[in-house]
N, C-alpha and C positions, 0 to 999 in steps of 0.2 A: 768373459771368456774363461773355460774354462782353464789354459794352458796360462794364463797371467794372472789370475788369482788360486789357484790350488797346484800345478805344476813347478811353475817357475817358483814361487816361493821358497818350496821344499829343496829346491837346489841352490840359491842364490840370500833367501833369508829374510826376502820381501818382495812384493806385488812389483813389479816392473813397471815402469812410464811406457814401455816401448813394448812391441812386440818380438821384435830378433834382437836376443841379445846373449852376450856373452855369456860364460860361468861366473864372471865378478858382477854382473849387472850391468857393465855397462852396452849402451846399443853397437851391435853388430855395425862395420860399416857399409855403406849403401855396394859397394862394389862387393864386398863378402859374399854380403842376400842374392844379387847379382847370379854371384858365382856357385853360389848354394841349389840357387832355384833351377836354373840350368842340370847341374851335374845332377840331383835328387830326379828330375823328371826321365834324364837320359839314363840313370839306373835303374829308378824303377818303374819307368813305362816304355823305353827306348825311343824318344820322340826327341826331338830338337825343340828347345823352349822356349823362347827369350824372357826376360821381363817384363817388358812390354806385354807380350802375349800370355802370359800370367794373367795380367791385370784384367784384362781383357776375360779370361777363361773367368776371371772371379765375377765379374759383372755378368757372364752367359749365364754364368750357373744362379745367381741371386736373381736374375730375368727370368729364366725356365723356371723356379719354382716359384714366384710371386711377379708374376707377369704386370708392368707398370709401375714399379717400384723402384723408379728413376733418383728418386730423394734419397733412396739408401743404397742404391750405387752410388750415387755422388756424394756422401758423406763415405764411402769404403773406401773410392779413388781419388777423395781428397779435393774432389773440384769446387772448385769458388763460384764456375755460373753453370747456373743449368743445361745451356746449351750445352755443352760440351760433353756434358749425361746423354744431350738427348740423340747423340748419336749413334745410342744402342737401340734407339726406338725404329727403325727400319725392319727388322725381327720382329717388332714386338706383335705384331696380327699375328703372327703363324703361332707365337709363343700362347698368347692369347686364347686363339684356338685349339691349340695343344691341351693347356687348365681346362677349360670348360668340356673338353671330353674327357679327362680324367674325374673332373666331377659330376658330371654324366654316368659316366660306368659307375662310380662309388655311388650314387642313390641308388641306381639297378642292383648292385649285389645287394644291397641293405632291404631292397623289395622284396628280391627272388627268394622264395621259402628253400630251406636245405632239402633236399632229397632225401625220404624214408625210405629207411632198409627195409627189402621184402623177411617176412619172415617163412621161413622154411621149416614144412612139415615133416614130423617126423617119419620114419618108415613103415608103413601098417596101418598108418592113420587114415 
């Protein structure tokens, strides 16, 4: 990632174990992040957040763009059995269906030829 090997370094003086973490390095505690993620969401999007529902938005969004990709949700949220991934698969048809028309449309643009400009004759011609 980029923010834990070139970011945090340059302020801290080396690659971090962790992802939230302090100015000395050390990790953020779990109630900080908590309290971090909340109040950033309510600044800057005005929505009520929880943690919980983080986790969650992280899993929609890694679903919506790689539809099935259950194994790397569940290595992001940390789950030890699969089943407990596989409780984002309820979405996953519609998600599904969503990818295959966006790569749908992307072979169509890639077919449709651009549009030539007319060219315009001059006056007297």
């Amino acid at each position: 990632m980029e923010y834990r090997d070139q970011i945090a370094p340059t302020h801290i003086g080396h690659r971090p174990k962790r992802l939230f973490v302090n100015p000395d390095g050390t990790p953020k505690a779990q109630a900080t992040v908590a309290y971090l993620i909340c109040k950033y969401a309510q600044r800057r999007a005005g929505i009520e957040l929880t943690p919980h529902q983080f986790r969650h938005l992280g899993a929609k969004i890694m679903l919506d763009a790689n539809p099935g990709n259950f194994a790397g949700v569940g290595q992001l949220l940390g789950h030890k059995n699969s089943k407990t991934t596989m409780m984002y698969a309820g979405l996953n048809t519609r998600r599904a269906g969503r990818h295959h028309q966006q790569l749908i449309d992307q072979a169509v643009e890639r077919q449709v030829p651009s549009p030539r400009r007319k060219h315009r004759k001059g006056k007297g011609m």
